[in-house]
C-alpha positions in Angstrom: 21.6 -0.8 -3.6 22.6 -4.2 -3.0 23.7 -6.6 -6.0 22.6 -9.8 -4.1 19.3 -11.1 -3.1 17.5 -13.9 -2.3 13.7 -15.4 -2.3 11.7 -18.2 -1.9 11.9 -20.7 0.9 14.1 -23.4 2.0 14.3 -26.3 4.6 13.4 -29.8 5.2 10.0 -29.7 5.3 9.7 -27.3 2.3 7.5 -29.1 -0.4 6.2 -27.6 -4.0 8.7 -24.8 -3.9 12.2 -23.1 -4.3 14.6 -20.8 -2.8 16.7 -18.3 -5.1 19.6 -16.8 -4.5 20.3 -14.3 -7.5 23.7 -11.9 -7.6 23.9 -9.5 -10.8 27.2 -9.1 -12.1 28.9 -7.3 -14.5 30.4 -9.9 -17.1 30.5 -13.6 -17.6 27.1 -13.9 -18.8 24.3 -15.8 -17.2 25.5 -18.6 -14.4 22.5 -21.1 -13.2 23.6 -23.6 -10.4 20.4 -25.6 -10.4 19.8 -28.2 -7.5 16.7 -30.0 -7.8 14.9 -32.9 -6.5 13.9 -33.5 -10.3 16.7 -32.3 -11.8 17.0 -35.4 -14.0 13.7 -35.0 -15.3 13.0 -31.6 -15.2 16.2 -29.8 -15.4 16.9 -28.9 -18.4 13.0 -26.8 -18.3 13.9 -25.2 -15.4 17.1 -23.9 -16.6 14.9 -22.9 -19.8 12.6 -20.7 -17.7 14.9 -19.1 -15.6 16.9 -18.0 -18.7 13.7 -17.0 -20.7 12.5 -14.7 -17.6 15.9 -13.3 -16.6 16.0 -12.5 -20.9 12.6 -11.1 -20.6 13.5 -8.5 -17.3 17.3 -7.1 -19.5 19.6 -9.6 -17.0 22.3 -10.4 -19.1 24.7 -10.6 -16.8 24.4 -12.8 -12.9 24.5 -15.7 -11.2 21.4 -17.9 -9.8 20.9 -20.6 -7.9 18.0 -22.4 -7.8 17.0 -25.0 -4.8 14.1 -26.8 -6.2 11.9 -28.9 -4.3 9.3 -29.6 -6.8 8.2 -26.0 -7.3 5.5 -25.7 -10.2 6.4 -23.3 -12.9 4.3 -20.9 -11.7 5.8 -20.6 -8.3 9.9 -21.2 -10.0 9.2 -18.1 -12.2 7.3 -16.1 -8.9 10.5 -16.4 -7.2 13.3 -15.4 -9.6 10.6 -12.3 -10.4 10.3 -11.8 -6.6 14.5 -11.7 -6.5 14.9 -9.6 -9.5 12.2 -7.2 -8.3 14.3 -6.6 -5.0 18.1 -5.5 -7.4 16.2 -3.5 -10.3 13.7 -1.1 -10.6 10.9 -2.3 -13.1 7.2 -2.3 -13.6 7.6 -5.6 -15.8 5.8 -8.5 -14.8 6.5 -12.4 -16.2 3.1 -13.7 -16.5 2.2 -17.4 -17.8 -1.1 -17.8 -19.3 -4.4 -17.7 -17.0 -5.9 -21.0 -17.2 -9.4 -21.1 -18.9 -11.5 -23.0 -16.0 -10.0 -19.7 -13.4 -12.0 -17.0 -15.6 -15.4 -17.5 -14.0 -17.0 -15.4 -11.8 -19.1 -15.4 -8.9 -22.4 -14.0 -7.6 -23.3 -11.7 -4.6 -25.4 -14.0 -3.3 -23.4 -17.4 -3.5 -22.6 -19.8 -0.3 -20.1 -18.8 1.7 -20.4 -21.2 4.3 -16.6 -21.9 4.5 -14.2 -19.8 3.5 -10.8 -22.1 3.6 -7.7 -19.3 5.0 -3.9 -20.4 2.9 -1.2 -18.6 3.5 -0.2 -16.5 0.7 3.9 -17.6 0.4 3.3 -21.2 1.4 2.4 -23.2 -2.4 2.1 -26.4 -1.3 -1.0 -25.8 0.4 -2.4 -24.1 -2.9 -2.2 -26.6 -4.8 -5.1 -28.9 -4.3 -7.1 -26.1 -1.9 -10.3 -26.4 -4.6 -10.3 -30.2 -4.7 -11.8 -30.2 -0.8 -14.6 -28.3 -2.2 -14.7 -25.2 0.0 -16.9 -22.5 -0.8 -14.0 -20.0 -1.1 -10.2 -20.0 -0.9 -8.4 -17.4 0.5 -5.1 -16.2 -0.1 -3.8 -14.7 2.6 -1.6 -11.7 2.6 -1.8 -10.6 6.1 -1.6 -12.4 9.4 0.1 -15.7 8.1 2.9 -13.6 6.0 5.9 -12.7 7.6 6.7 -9.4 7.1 10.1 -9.8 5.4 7.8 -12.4 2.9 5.2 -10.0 2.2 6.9 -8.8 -0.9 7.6 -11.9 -3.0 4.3 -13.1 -1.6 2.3 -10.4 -3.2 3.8 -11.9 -6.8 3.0 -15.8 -5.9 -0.2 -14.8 -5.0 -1.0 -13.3 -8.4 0.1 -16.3 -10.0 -1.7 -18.9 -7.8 -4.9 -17.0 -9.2 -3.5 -17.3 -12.7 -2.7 -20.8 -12.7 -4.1 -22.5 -10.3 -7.6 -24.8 -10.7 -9.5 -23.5 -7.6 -12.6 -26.1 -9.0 -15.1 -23.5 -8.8 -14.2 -22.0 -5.6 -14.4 -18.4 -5.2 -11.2 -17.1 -5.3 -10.6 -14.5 -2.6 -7.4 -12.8 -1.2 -7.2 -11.1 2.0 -5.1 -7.9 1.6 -2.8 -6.3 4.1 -4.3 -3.9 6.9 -5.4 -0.2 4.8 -3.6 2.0 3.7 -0.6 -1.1 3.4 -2.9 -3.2 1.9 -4.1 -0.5 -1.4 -0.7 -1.7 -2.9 -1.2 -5.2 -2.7 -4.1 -4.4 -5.2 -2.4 -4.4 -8.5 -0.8 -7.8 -7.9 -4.5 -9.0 -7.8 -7.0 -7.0 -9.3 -6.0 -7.7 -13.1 -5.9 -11.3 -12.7 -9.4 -12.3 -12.2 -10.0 -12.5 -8.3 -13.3 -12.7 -6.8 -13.2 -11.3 -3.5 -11.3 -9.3 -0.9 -11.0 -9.7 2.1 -10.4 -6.0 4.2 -8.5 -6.9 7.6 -9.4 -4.4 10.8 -11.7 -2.6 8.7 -12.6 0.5 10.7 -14.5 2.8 8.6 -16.5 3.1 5.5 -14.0 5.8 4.1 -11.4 2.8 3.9 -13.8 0.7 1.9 -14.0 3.6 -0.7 -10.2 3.8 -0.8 -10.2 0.3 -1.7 -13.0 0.8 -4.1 -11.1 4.1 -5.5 -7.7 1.7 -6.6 -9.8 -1.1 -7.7 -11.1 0.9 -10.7 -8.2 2.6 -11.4 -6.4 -0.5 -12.2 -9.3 -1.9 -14.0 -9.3 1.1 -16.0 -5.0 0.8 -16.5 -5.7 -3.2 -17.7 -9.2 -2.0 -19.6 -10.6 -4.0 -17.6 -14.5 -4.3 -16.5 -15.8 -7.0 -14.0 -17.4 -7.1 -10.5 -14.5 -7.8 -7.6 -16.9 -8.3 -4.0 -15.7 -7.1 -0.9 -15.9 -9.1 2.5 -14.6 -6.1 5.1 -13.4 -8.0 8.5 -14.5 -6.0 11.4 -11.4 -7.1 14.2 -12.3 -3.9 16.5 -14.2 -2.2 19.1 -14.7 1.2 16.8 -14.9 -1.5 13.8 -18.1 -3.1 15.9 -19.6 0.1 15.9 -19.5 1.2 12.2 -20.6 -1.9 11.3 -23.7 -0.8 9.2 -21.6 1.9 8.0 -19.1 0.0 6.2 -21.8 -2.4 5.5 -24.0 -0.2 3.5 -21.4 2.1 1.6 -20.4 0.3 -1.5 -22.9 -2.1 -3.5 -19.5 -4.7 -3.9 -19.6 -5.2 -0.3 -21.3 -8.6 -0.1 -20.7 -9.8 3.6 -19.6 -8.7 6.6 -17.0 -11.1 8.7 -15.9 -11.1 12.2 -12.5 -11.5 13.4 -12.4 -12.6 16.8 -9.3 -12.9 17.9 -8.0 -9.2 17.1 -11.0 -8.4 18.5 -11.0 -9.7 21.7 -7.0 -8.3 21.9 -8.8 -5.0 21.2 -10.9 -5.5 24.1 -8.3 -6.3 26.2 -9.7 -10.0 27.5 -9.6 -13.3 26.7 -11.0 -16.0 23.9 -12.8 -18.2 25.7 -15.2 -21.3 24.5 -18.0 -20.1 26.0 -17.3 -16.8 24.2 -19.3 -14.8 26.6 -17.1 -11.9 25.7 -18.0 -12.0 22.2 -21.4 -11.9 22.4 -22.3 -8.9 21.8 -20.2 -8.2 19.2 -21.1 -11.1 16.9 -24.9 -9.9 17.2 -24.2 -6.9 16.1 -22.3 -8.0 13.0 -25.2 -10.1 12.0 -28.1 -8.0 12.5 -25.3 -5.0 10.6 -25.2 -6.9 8.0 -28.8 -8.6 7.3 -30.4 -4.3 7.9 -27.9 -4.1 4.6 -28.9 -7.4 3.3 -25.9 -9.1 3.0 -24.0 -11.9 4.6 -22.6 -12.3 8.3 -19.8 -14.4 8.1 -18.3 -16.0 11.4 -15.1 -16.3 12.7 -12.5 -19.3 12.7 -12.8 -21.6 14.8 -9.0 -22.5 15.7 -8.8 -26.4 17.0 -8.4 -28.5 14.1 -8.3 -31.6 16.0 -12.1 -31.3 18.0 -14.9 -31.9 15.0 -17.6 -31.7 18.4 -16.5 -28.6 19.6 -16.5 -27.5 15.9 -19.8 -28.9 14.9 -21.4 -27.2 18.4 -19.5 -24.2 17.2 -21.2 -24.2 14.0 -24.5 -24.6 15.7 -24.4 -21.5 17.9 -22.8 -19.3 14.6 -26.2 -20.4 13.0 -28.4 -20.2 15.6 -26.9 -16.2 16.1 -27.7 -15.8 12.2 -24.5 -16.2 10.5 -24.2 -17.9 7.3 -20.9 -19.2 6.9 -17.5 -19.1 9.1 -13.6 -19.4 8.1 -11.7 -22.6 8.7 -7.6 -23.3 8.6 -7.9 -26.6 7.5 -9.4 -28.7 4.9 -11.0 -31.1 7.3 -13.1 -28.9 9.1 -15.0 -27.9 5.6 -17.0 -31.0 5.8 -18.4 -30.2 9.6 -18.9 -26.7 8.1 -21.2 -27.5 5.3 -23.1 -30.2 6.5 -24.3 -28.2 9.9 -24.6 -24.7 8.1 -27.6 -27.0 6.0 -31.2 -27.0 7.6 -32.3 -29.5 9.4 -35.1 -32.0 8.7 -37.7 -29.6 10.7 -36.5 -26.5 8.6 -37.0 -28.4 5.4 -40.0 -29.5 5.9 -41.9 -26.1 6.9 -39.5 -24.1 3.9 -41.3 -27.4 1.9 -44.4 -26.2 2.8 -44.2 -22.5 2.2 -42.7 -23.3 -1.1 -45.6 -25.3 -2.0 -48.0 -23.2 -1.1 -46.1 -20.4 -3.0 -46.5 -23.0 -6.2 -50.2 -23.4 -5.7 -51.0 -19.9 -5.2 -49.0 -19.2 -8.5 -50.5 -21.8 -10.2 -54.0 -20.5 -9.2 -53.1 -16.8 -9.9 -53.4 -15.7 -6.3 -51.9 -12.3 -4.6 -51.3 -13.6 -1.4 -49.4 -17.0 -0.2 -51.6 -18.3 2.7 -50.4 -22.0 4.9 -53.5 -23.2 6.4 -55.0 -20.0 8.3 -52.0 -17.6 7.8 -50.9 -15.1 5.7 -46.9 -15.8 4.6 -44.9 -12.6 3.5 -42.9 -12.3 0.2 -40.0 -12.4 3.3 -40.6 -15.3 4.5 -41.2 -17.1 1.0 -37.4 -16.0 -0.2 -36.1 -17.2 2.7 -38.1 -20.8 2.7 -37.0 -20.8 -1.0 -33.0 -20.1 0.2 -33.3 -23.1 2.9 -34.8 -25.2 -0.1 -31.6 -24.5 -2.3 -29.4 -25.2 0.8 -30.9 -28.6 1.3 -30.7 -30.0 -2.1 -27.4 -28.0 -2.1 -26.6 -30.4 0.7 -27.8 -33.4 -1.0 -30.6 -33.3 1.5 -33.6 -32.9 -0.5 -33.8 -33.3 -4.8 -34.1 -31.0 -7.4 -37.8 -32.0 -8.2 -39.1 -32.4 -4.4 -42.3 -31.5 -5.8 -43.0 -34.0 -8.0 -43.6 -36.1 -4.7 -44.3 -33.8 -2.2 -48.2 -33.7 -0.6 -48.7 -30.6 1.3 
C-alpha cells in the first residue's frame, strides 16, 4: 500500500474547500504546511484540528499539507479523514457535533414540490442550499461524483447532514446505483437523513436490500427513526415494475422519474415536446397514486428559460405529478409558485371544504354541493389544495371566517 495520498479539491475557482496532500512517515513527528486564504486569522485553528484528528486516528508520525480556500471545519476535518482513510485501515470516524436545528424529521406526506439536486463533493454549494427554501436538498452521490471522488465524498456528505442548517428542508441523499450504493449507507444512515434517493431502481427486491442495511445500521448505532425512500425509476424494465417497487415497503413515499437515463435506455432522444416520454411519465403517476404516494417529475435541465420552465411545470401538473427536481436555486421559485392551485381550483376546494364544515357542524353523513353528493375522496383532496394555497400565501389560514358559500 501506498504511503501518500491526497484529497479534497483544488483550482481557481475552488471556493469553501481544501485539498490535502497527506504522506505517513516513519519519524520526525507530525509536519503541517498550511496555505490558507485565512491563514492569518484562522491558522493557528486549523493547524489545531488537523493535529487533534490526525491524534485521534494513531498518526503520529507524517507530513500534510493543507490548501485552504475557506473550507468550513466540517469540510477541513472531511478531507484529512477522507486521506487518512485511503493509507490505513480503520473503522474510526471524526465526527463534530450534529447541530440541534438538523435533528427534525419529516412526514410521508410533506411537499415535495422541488427537490434542489447538489453535488455531494462540491461544499460551496451546500452551504446556503436551505436558505432558497426548497422543499428538499439532495446530496448527490451519484451522477455529479466523479468516480475517483466518490470515496471522500461519501465522508463530506455525512458531515454536511451533521453540520449543516438545511432550514427545515428535508434532507435527502441520493445513493449510488444498487448493490454500489448499500455501502454508501453507513456514511448516512446514523446521522439523521430524511430521505433516499434509489437511482435506476429496477425492482422491488432492491428496495428491500436497501431496507435490509438500513436497519442493520440502526440497530449497530441503537438507533430507531423513520428514513423515506424516493426510488428513481431511469428504465424501460424500471417503467414496468413501477407499482411493484411502489407498493413493497411502507418507507417508500414517492416515486420519481428520471428522464434522461431513461430516454438513453430507450435508445432516442430528449426532446421538448417529450413525445417520447409520454408514456412513461403516465405510468409513474398513476403507479404511484394506485399506492398512494407521490409522483415526482423529472429535471428540467435549462436554467436560463423560467417560460419553458414554468410551461414545464404546467404539463408535470396537468399529468398528475406533484413536485419535480431542479439544479439550481432559481428555478425553485417557478417550481413552487405553478405547482400551487390556481384561483379556479381554490375556489371549488373552497367550496367543498365548506360544505364539509357545514355538514360537520350539522352532524351530517354525507357532504352534498348544491345537488351532488361529494366523496370522502374528493373532500381530502379539496382539503390538500386548501393547504397548498395558503402554503403558497394564496389563500389565509382562517379563509372561513370570510368565506360565503
Amino acid at each position: 500500500m501506498s504511503n501518500k495520498t491526497v484529497a479534497g479539491n483544488r483550482g481557481d475557482d475552488i471556493r469553501s474547500d481544501c485539498y490535502v496532500e497527506l504522506e505517513l512517515t516513519k519519524n520526525n513527528g507530525i509536519q503541517i504546511d498550511l496555505q490558507s486564504k485565512v491563514k492569518t486569522l484562522f491558522g493557528d485553528s486549523i493547524i489545531e484540528l488537523c493535529k487533534k484528528e490526525l491524534k485521534f486516528f494513531g498518526i503520529k508520525n507524517c507530513i500534510i499539507k493543507i490548501e485552504d480556500t475557506g473550507a468550513l471545519d466540517y469540510v477541513l476535518v472531511a478531507r484529512i479523514e477522507a486521506a487518512i482513510k485511503q493509507l490505513i485501515d480503520t473503522d474510526k470516524e471524526y465526527l463534530l457535533d450534529l447541530l440541534p436545528q438538523n435533528k427534525y424529521k419529516t412526514k410521508k406526506d410533506r411537499y415535495r414540490r422541488s427537490r434542489l439536486y447538489l453535488p455531494g463533493n462540491t461544499p460551496k454549494l451546500a452551504l446556503n442550499a436551505g436558505i432558497h427554501k426548497p422543499d428538499g436538498v439532495i446530496l448527490d452521490l451519484e451522477d455529479s461524483v466523479a468516480h475517483s471522488k466518490k470515496f471522500e465524498a461519501t465522508i463530506l456528505v455525512r458531515n454536511t447532514l451533521r453540520s449543516v442548517d438545511f432550514y427545515g428542508a428535508e434532507r435527502m441523499v441520493r445513493i449510488n446505483q444498487i448493490p454500489k450504493g448499500l455501502d454508501d449507507l453507513k456514511y448516512i444512515v446514523p446521522h439523521n437523513v430524511n430521505l433516499i434517493l434509489v437511482p435506476k431502481c429496477e425492482s422491488a427486491e432492491q428496495i428491500k436490500l436497501v431496507n435490509g442495511k438500513i436497519d442493520k445500521i440502526l440497530n449497530k448505532h441503537n438507533l430507531s427513526y423513520n428514513i423515506f425512500l424516493m426510488p428513481i425509476i431511469e428504465s424501460a424494465l424500471g417503467i414496468i415494475k413501477a407499482y411493484e417497487i411502489a407498493t413493497v415497503a411502507e418507507n417508500v413515499v414517492a416515486l420519481a422519474i428520471g428522464l434522461e437515463d431513461y430516454t438513453a435506455d430507450l435508445g432516442t432522444q430528449r426532446t421538448k415536446e417529450g413525445k417520447e416520454t409520454f408514456l412513461a411519465r403516465c405510468q409513474i403517476v398513476n403507479a404511484a397514486k394506485a399506492a398512494g404516494i407521490q409522483a415526482i417529475d423529472s429535471v428540467f435541465s435549462d436554467v436560463s428559460d423560467m417560460e419553458a420552465l414554468k410551461q414545464n411545470v404546467l404539463e408535470s401538473k396537468s399529468l398528475g405529478f406533484d413536485g419535480m427536481g431542479c439544479i439550481h436555486p432559481r428555478q425553485i421559485k417557478v417550481i413552487h409558485e405553478y405547482f400551487a392551485p390556481n384561483d379556479e381550483e381554490i375556489e371549488r376546494a373552497k367550496k367543498i371544504v365548506n360544505a364539509f364544515h357545514i355538514a360537520t357542524e350539522k352532524g351530517l353523513g354525507v357532504v352534498s354541493l348544491g345537488s351532488k353528493m361529494i366523496d370522502p375522496p374528493v373532500v381530502k383532496r379539496a382539503q390538500r389544495t386548501i393547504e397548498q394555497a395558503i402554503d403558497a400565501g394564496k389563500l389565509k389560514k382562517n379563509w372561513r371566517n370570510d368565506y360565503v358559500s
